[in-house]
PDBQT receptor file of N, H, CA, C and O in Angstrom, charges set to zero:
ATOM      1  N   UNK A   1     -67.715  75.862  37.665  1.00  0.00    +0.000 N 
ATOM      2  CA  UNK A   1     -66.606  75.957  38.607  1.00  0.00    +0.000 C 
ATOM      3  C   UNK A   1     -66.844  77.125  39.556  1.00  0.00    +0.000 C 
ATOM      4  O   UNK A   1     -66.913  78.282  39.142  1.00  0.00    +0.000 OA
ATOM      5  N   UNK A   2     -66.947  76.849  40.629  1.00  0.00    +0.000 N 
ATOM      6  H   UNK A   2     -66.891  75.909  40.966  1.00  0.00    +0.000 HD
ATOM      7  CA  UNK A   2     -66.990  77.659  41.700  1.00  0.00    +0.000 C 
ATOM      8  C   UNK A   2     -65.703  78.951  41.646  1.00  0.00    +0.000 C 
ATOM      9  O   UNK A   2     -64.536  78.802  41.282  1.00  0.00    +0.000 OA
ATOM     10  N   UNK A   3     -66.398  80.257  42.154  1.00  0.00    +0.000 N 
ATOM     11  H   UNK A   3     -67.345  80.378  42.450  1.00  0.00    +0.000 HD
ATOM     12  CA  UNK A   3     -65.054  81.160  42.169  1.00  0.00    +0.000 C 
ATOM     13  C   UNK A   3     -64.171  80.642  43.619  1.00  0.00    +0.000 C 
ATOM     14  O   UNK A   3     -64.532  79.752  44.389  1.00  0.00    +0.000 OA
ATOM     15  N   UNK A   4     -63.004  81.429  43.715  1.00  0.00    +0.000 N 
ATOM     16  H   UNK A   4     -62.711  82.152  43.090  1.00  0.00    +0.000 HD
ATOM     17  CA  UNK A   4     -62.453  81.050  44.664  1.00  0.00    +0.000 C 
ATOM     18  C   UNK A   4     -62.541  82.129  45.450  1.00  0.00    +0.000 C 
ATOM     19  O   UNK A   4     -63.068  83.078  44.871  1.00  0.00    +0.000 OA
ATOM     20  N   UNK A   5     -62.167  82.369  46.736  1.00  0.00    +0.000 N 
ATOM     21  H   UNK A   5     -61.738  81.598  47.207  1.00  0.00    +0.000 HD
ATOM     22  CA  UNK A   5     -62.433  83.565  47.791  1.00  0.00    +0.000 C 
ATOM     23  C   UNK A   5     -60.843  84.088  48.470  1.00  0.00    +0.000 C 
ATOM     24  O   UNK A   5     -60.104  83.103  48.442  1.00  0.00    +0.000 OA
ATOM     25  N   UNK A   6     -60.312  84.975  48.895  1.00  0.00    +0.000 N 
ATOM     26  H   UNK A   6     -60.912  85.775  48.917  1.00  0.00    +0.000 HD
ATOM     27  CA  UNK A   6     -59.053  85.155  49.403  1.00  0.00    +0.000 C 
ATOM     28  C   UNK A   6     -58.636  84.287  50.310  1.00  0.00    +0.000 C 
ATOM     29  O   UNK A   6     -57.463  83.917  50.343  1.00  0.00    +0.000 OA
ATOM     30  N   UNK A   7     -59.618  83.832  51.211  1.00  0.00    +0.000 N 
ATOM     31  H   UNK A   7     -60.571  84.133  51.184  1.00  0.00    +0.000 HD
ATOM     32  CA  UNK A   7     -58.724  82.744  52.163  1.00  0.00    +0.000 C 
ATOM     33  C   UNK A   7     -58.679  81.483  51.508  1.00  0.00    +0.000 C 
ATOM     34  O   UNK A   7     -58.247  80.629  52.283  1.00  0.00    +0.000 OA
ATOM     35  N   UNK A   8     -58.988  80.982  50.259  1.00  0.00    +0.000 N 
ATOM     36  H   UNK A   8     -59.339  81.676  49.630  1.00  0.00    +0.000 HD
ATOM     37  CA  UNK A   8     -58.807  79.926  49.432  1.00  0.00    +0.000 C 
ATOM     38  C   UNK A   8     -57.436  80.718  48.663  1.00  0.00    +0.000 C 
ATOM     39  O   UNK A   8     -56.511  79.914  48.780  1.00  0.00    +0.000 OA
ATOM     40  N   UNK A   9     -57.096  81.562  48.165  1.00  0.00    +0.000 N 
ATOM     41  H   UNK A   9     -57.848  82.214  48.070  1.00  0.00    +0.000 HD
ATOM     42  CA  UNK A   9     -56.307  81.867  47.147  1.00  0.00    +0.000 C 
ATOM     43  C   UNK A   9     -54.666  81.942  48.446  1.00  0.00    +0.000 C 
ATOM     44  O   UNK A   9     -53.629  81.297  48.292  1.00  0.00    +0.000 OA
ATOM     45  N   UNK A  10     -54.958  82.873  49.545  1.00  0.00    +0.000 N 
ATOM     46  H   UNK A  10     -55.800  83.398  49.670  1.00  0.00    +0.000 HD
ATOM     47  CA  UNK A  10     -54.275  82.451  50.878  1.00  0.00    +0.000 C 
ATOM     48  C   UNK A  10     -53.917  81.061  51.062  1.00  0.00    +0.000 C 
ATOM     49  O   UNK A  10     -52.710  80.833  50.985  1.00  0.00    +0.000 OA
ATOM     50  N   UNK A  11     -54.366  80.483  51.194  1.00  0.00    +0.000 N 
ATOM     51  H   UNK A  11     -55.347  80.668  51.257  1.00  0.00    +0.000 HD
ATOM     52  CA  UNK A  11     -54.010  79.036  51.608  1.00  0.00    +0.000 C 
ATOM     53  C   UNK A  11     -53.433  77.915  50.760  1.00  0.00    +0.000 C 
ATOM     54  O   UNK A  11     -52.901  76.928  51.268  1.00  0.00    +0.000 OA
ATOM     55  N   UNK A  12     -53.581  78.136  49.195  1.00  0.00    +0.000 N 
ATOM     56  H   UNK A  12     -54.014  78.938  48.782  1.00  0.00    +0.000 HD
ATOM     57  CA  UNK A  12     -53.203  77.841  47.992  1.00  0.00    +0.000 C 
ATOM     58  C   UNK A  12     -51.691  78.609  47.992  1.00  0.00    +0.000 C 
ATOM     59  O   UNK A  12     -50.737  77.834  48.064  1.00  0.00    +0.000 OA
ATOM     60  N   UNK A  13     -51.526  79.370  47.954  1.00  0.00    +0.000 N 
ATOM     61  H   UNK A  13     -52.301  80.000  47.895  1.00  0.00    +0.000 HD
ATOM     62  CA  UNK A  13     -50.217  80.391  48.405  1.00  0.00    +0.000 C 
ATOM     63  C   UNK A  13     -49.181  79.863  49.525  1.00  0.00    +0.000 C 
ATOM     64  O   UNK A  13     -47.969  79.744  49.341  1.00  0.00    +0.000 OA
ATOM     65  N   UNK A  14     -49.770  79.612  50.541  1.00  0.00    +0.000 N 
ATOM     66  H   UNK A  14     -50.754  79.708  50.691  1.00  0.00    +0.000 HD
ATOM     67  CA  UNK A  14     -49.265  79.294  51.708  1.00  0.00    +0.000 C 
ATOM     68  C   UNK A  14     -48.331  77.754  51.721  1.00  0.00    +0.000 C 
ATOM     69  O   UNK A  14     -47.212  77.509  52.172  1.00  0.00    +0.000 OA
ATOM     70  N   UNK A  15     -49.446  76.796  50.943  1.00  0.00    +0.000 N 
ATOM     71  H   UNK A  15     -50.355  76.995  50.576  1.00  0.00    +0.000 HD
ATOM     72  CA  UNK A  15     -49.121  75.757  50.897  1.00  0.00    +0.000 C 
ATOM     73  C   UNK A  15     -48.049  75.635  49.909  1.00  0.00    +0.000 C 
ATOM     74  O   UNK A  15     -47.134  74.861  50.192  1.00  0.00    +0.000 OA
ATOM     75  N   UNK A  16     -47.995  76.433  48.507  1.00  0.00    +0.000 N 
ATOM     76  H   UNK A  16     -48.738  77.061  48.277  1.00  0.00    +0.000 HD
ATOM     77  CA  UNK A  16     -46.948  76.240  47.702  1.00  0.00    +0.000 C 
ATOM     78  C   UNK A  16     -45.371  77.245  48.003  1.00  0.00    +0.000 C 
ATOM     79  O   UNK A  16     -44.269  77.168  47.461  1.00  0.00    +0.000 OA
ATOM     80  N   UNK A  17     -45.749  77.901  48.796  1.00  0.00    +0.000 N 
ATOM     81  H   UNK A  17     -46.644  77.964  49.237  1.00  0.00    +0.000 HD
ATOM     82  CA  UNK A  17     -44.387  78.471  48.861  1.00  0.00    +0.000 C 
ATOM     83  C   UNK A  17     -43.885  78.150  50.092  1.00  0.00    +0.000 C 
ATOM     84  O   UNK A  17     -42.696  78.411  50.276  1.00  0.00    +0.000 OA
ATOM     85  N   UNK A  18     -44.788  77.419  51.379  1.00  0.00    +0.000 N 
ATOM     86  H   UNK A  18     -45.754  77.206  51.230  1.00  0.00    +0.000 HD
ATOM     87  CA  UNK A  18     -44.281  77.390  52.988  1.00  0.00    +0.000 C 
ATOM     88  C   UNK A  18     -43.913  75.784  52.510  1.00  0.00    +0.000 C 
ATOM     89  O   UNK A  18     -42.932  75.413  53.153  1.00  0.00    +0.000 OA
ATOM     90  N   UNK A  19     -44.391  74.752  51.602  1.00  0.00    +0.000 N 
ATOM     91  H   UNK A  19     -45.189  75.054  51.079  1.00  0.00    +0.000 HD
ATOM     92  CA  UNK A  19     -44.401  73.593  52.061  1.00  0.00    +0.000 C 
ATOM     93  C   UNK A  19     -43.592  73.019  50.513  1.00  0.00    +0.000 C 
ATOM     94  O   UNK A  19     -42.450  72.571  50.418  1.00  0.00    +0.000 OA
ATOM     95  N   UNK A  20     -44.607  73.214  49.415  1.00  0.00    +0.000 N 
ATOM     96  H   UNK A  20     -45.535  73.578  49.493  1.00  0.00    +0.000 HD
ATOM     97  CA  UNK A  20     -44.276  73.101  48.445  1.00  0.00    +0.000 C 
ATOM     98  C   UNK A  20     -42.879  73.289  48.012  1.00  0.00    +0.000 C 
ATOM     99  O   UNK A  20     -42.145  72.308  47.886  1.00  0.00    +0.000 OA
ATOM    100  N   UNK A  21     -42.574  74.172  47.837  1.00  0.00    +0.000 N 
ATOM    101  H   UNK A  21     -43.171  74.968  47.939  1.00  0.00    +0.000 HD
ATOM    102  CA  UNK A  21     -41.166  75.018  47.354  1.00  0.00    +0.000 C 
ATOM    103  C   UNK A  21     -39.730  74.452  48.124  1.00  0.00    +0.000 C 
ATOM    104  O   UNK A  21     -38.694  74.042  47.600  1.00  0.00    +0.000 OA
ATOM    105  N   UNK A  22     -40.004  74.562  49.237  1.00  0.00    +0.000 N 
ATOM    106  H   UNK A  22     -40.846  74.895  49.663  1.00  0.00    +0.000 HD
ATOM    107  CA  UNK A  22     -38.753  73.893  50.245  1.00  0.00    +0.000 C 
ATOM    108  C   UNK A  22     -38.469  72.398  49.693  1.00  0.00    +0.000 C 
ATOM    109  O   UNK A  22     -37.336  71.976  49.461  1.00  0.00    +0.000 OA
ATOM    110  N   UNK A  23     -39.596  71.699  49.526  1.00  0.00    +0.000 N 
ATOM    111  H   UNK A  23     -40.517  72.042  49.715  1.00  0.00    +0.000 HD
ATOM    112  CA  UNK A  23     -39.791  70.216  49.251  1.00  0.00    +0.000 C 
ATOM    113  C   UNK A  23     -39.168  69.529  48.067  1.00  0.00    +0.000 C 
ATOM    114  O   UNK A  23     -38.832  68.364  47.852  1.00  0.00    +0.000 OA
ATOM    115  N   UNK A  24     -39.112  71.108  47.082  1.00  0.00    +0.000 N 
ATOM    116  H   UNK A  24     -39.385  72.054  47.256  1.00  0.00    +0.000 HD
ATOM    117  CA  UNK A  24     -39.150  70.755  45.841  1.00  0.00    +0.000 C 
ATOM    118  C   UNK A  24     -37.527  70.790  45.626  1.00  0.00    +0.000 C 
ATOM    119  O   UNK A  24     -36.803  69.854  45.285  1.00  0.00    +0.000 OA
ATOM    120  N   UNK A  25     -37.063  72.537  46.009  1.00  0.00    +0.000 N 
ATOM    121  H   UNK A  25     -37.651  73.297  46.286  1.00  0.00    +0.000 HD
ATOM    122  CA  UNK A  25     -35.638  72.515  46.367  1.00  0.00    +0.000 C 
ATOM    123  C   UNK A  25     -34.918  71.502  46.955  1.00  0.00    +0.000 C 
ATOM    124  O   UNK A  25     -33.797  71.377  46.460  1.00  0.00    +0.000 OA
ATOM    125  N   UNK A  26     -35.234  70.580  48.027  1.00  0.00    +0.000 N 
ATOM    126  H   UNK A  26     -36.144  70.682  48.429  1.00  0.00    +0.000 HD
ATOM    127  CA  UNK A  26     -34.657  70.077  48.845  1.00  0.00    +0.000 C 
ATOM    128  C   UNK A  26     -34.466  68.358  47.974  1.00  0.00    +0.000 C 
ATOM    129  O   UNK A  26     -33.640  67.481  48.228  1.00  0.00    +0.000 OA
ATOM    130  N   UNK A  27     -35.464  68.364  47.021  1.00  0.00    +0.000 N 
ATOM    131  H   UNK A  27     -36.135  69.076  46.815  1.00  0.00    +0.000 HD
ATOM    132  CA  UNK A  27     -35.477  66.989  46.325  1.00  0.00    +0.000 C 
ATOM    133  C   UNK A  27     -34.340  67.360  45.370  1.00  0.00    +0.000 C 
ATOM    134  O   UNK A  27     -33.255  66.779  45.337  1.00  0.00    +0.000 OA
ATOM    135  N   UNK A  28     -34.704  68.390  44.597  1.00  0.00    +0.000 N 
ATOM    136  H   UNK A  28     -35.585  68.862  44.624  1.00  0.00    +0.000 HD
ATOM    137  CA  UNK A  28     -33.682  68.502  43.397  1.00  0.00    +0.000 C 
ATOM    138  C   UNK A  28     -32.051  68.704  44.065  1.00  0.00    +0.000 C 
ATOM    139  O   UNK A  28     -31.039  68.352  43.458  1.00  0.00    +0.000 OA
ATOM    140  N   UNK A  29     -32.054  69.114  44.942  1.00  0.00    +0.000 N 
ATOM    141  H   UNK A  29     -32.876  69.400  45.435  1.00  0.00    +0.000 HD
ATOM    142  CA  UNK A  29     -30.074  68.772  45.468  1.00  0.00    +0.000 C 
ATOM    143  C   UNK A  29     -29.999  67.780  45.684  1.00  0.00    +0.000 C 
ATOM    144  O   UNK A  29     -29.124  67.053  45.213  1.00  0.00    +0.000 OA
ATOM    145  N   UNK A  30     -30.991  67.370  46.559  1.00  0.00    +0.000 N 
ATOM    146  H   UNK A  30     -31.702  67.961  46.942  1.00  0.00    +0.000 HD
ATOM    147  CA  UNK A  30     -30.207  65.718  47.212  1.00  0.00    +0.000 C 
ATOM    148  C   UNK A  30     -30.640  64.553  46.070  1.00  0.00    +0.000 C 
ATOM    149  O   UNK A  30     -30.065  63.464  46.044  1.00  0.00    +0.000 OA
ATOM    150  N   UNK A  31     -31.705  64.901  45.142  1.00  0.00    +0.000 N 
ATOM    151  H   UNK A  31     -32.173  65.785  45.163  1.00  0.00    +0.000 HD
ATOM    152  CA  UNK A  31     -31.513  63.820  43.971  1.00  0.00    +0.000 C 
ATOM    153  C   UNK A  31     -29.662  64.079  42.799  1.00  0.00    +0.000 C 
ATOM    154  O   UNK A  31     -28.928  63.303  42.188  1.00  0.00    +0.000 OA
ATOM    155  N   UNK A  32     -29.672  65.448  43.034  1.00  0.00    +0.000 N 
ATOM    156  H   UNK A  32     -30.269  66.078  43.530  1.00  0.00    +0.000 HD
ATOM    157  CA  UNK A  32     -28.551  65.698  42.337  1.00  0.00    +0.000 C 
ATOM    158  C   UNK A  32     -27.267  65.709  42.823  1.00  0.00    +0.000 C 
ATOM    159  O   UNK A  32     -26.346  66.102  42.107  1.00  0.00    +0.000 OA
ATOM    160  N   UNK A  33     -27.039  65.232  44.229  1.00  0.00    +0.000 N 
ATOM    161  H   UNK A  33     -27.787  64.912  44.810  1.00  0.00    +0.000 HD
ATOM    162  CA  UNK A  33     -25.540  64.555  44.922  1.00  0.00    +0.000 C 
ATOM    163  C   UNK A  33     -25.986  63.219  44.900  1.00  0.00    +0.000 C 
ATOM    164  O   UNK A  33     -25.133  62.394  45.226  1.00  0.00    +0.000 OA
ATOM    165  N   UNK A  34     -27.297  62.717  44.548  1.00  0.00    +0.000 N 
ATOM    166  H   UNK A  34     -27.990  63.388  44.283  1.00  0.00    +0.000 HD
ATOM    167  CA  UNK A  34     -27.069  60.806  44.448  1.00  0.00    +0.000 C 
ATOM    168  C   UNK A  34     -26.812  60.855  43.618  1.00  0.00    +0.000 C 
ATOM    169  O   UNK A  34     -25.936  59.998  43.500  1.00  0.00    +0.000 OA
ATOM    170  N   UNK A  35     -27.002  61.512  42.398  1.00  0.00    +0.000 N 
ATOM    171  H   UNK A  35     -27.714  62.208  42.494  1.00  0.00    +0.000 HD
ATOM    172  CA  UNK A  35     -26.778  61.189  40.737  1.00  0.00    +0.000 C 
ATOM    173  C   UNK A  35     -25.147  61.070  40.540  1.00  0.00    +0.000 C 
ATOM    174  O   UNK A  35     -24.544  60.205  39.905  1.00  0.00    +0.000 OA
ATOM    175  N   UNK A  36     -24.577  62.259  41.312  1.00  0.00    +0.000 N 
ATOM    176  H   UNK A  36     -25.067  62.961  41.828  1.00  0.00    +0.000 HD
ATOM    177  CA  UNK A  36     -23.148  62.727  41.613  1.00  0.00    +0.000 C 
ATOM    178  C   UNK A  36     -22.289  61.395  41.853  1.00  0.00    +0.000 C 
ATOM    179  O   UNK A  36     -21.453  60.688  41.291  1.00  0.00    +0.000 OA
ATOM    180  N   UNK A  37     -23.184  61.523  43.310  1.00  0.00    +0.000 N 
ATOM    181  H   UNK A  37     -23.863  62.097  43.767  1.00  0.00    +0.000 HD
ATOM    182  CA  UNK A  37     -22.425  60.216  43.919  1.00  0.00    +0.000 C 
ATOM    183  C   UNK A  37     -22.380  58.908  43.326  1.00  0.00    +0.000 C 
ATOM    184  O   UNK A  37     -21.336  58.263  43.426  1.00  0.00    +0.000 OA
ATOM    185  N   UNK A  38     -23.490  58.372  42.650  1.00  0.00    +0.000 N 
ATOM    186  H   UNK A  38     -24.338  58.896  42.569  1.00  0.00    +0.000 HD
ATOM    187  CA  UNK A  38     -23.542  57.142  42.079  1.00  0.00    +0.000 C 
ATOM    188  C   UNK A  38     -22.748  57.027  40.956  1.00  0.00    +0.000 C 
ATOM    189  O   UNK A  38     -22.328  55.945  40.544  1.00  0.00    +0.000 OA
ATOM    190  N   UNK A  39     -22.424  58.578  40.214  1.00  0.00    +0.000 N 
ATOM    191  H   UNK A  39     -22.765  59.456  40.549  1.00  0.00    +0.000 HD
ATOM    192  CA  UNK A  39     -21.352  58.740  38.859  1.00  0.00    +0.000 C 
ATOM    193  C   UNK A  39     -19.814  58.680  39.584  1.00  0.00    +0.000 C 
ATOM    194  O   UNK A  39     -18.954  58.216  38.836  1.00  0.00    +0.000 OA
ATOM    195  N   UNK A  40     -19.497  58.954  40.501  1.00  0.00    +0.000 N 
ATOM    196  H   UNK A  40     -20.196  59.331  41.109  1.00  0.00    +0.000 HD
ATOM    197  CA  UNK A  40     -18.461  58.856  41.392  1.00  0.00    +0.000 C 
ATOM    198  C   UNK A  40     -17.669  57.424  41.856  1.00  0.00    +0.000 C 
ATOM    199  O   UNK A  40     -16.482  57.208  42.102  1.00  0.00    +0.000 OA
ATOM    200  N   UNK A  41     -18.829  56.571  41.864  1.00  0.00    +0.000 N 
ATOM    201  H   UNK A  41     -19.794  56.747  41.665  1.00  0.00    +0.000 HD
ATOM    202  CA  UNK A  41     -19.169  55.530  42.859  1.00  0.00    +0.000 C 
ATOM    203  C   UNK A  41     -18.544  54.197  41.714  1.00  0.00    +0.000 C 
ATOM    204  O   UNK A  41     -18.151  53.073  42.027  1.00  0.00    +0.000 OA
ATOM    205  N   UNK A  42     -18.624  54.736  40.533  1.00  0.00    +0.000 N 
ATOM    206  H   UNK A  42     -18.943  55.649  40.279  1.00  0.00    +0.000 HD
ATOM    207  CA  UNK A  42     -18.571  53.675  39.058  1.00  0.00    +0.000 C 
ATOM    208  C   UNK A  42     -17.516  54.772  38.478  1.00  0.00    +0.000 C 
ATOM    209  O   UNK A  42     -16.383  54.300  38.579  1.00  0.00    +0.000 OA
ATOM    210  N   UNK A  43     -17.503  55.834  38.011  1.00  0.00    +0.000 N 
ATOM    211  H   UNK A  43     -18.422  56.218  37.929  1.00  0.00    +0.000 HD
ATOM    212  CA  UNK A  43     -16.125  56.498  37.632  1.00  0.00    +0.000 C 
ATOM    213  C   UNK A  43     -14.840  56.931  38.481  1.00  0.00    +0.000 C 
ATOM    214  O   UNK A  43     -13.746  56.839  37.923  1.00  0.00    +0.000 OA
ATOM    215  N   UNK A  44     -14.891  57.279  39.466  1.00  0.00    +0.000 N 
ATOM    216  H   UNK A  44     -15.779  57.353  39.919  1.00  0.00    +0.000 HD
ATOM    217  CA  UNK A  44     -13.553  56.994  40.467  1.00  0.00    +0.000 C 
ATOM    218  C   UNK A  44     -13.918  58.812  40.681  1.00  0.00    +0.000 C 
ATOM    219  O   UNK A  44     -14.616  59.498  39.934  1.00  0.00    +0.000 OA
ATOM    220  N   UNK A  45     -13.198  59.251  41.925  1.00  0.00    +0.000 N 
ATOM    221  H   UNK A  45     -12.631  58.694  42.531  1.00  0.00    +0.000 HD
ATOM    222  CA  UNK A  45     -13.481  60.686  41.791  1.00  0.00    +0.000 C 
ATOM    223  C   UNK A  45     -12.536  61.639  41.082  1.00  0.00    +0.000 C 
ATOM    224  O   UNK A  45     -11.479  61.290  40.555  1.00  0.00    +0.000 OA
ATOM    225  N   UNK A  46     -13.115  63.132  41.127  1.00  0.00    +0.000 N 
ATOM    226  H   UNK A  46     -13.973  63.415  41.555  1.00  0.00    +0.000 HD
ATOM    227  CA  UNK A  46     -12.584  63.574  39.977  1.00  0.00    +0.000 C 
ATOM    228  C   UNK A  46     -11.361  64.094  40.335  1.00  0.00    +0.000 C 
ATOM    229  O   UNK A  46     -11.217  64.355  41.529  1.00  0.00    +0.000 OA
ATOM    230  N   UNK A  47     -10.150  64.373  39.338  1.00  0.00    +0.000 N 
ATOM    231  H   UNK A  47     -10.267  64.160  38.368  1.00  0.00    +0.000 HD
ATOM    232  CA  UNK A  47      -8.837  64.846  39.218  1.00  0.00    +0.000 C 
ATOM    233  C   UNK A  47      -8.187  64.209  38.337  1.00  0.00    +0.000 C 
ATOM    234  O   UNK A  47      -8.628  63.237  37.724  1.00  0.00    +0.000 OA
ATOM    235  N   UNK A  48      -6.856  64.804  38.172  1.00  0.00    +0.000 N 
ATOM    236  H   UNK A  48      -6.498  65.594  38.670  1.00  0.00    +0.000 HD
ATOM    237  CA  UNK A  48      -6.163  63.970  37.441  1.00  0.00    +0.000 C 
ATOM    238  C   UNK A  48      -5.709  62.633  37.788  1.00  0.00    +0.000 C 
ATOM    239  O   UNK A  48      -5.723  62.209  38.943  1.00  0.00    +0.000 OA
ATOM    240  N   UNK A  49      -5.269  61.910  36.689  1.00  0.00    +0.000 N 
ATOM    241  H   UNK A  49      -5.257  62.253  35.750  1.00  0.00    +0.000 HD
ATOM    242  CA  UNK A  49      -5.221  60.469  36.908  1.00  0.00    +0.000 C 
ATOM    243  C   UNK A  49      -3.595  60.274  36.455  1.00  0.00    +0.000 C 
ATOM    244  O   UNK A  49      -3.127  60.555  35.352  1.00  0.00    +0.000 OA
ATOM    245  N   UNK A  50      -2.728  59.603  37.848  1.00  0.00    +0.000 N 
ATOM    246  H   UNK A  50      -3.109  59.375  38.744  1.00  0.00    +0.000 HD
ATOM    247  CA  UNK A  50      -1.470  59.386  37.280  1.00  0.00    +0.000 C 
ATOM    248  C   UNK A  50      -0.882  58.244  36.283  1.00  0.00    +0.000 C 
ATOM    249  O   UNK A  50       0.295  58.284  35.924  1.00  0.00    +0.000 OA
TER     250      UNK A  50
């Protein structure tokens, strides 16, 4: 296995926190208001029930 060099370890960096990370955040909310919504969508929304 080849070593790696700083502008490889740079760019490995770059890609997981400029591209990666946003991508990842941005999946886990909006998968977790469909989950919301689809529990919403079949249970009625939340509060009390008269």
């Amino acid at each position: 296995m080849k070593p790696t060099n700083k502008a490889q370890e740079l760019r490995a960096f770059l890609l997981l926190s400029v591209v990666m990370a946003p991508v990842l955040a941005v999946g886990i909310v909006s998968g977790f208001g469909f989950l919301v919504w689809m529990f919403q969508l079949f249970a009625g929304p939340p509060g009390p029930t008269h």
